[in-house]
N, C-alpha and C positions, 0 to 999 in steps of 0.2 A: 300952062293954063291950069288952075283949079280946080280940081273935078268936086261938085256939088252935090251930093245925095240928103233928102231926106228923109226923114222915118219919122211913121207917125204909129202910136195906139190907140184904139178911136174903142174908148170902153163906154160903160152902161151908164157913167157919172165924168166923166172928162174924156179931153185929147189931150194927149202927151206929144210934143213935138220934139226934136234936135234939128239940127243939122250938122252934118260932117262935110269939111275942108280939108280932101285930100286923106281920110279916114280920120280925122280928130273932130274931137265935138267941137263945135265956133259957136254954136249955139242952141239955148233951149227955151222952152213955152208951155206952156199951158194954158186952155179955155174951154168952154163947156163941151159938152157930149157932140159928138157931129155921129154919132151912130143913128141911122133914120127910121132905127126901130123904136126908138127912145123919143126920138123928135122932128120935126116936121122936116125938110127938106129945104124951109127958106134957114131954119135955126141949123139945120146942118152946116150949109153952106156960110153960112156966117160967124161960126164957129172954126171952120178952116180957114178961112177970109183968115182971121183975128189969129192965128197962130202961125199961119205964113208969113203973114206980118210983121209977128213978133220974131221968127227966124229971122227975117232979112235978106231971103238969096234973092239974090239978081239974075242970075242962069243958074237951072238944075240941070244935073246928068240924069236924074233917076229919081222914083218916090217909091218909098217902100210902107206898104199901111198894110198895119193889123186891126182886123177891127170884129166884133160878135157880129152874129148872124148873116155871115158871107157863106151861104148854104151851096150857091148854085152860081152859074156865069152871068146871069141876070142881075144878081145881088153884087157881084164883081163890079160889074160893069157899072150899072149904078153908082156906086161909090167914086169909080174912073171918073165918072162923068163930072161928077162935083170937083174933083182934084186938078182935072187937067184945064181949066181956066187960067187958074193959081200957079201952075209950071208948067208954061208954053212949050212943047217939043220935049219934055222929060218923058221917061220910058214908067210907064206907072206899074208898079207890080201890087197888086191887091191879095192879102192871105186872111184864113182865120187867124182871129187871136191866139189861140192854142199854137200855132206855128211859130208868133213869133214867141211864145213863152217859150218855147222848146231853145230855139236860136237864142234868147237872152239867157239860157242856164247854159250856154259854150257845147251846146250839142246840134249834131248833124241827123242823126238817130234818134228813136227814145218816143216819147208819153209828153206831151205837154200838156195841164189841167190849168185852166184859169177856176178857180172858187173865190168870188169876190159876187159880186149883183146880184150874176148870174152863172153858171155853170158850164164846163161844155171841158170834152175832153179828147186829144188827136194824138196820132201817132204815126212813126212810119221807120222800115226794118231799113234792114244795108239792103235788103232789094229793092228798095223804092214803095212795096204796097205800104197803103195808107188805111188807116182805120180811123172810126169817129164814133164816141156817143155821148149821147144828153145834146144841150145846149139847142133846146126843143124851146125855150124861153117861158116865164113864169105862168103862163097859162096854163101850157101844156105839161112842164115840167120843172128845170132849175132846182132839182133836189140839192140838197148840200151848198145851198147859195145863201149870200147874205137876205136876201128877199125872203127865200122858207125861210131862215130865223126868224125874221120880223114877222112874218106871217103866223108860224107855229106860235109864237109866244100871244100873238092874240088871241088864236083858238084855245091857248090853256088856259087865260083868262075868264072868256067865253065859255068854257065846259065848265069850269068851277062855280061860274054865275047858274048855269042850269042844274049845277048840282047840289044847290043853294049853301054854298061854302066863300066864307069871307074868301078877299083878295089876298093870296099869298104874295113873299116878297117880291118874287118876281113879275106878279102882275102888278103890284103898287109902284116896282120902277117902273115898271112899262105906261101904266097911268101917269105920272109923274111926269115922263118925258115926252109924253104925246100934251100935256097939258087939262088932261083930263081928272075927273072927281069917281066917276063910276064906268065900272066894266061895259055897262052896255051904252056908256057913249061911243066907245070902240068900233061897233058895228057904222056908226053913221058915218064914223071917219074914216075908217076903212074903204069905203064905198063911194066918200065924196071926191069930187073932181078935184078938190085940192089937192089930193096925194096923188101918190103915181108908186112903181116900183124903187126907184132910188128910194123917196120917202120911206117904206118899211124896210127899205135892205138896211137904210141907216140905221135902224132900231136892233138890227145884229147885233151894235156895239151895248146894248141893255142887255142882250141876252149873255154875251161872252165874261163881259165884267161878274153879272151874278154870277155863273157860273168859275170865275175864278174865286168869286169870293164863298163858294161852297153849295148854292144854292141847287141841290139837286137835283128839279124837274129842269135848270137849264143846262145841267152838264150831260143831262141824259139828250136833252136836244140836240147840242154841239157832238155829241159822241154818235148820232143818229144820224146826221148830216155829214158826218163825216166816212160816217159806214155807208150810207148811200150813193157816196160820189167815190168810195173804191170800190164799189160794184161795176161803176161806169168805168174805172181803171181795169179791171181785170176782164173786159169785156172787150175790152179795147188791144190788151194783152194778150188774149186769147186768139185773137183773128188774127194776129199778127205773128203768133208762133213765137213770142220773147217775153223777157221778163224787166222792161225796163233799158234804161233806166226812164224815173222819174221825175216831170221838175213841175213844183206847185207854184202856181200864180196866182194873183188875187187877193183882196186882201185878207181873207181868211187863209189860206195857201202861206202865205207868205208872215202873217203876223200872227197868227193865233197856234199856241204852243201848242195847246191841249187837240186843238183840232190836227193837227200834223199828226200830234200823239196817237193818236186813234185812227187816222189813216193808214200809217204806217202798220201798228195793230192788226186793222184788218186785211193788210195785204197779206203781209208775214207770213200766213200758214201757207199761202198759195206762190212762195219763193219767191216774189219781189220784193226786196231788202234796197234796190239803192233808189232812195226817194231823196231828192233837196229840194227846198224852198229859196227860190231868186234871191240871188245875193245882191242884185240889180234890176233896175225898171225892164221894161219889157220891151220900152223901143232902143234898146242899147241894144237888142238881137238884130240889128239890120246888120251889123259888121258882119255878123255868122251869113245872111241872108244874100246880103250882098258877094260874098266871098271874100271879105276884107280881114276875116279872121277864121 
């Protein structure tokens, strides 16, 4: 008989689904966020509905989900609860995302960092303790996330208008792409019901481009944000008495040069050297998870 497992990552802007047959992938999906920090509980659920679906299993052995702001057994369990409809009698294992980034970079040990929406960074030694910081979520925190990008490039918009200094280039992309004429429509839309956090993490991608293309107040941002979330590295490191290794997730983690560049940077003096960025999605760490690899 078959044995059925599936894995999900339930991030800030999608779920990512597979399924494995017997440890090979038979199938994969994607649909909106079912993360219910993001969104309601009926959009959660119908969100997994829409990707179980699109797997296709008939019987699971087991569900493995990664997914942000699984703090506590309540937050756990919550998420069980939406899942186990979807795969009647499957054994559900709920983890932070950061675990399974760790498990997707082929590690048992180590530092897993998601930097993509939002931020959060875990770990854990060959003796089992586990450490965690940030991933506090953009209220309280989310340094080093695509959301601070979007957000910082407002406020340097926003202070150049109080400092009565035209729009530099990077605020004029940043107008541009919001759809806007003047700085201080920023504020209203910043504020309005229409956006949400995805909306400004998406503006990350105004901020990284100028920044490759030389723009200095954005490379100082990227190089800030990236200093920020290896403080959360070395902190993380620290508790745990090691030095790594490290594996970055997310999409800054994982696509932006310059931002690696300057994580790596800042770890450096403090002897963690072996940093990689996923070579693969993050729900491909069930095999590590599951013990399939």
């Amino acid at each position: 008989m078959v044995q059925t497992l599936i894995g999900l990552d339930i991030g800030g802007s999608k779920t990512h689904g597979i399924r494995l047959d017997d440890g090979r992938v038979a199938a994969e999906a994607t649909a909106g966020s079912a993360n219910v920090q993001n969104t309601s509980p009926a959009q959660a659920a119908a969100a997994l509905s829409e990707v179980f679906g699109r797997l296709g299993a008939a019987q699971v052995a087991a569900v493995y989900a990664g997914a942000g702001g699984i703090d506590t057994d309540g937050d756990a369990d919550a998420l069980r609860a939406l899942i186990a409809p979807l795969a009647p009698g499957a054994d559900i294992h709920v983890v932070h995302d950061t675990r399974l980034v760790l498990a997707a970079g082929h590690r048992s040990t180590g530092i897993g960092v998601v930097a993509g929406t939002g931020t959060s960074v875990w770990g854990i030694n060959v003796a089992g303790e586990e450490a965690r910081a940030g991933g506090w979520g953009h209220l309280l925190g989310d340094e080093g996330s695509g959301y601070w990008l979007g957000r910082e490039a407002v406020r340097h918009a926003l202070s150049r208008l109080d400092a009565g200094l035209p729009p530099d280039r990077l605020s004029a992309l940043l107008l541009a792409d919001c759809g806007l004429r003047k700085p201080v429509d920023l504020i209203a839309l910043f504020h309005s019901p229409q956006t949400d956090r995805r909306f400004w993490a998406g503006k990350s991608r105004v901020v990284v481009a100028a920044a490759e293309d030389g723009e200095v107040p954005a490379q100082a941002m990227v190089d800030r944000a990236a200093a920020d979330l290896a403080g959360q590295i070395r902190l993380v490191a620290d508790r745990l008495g090691f030095a790594g290794p490290v594996v970055l997730g997310g999409g800054l983690g994982v696509h932006v040069r310059r931002f690696q560049r300057s994580v790596a940077a800042a770890l450096e003096p403090h002897g963690i050297t072996d940093i990689q960025p996923l070579d693969r999605e993050p729900v491909f760490g069930i095999d590590v998870l599951a013990g399939l690899a």
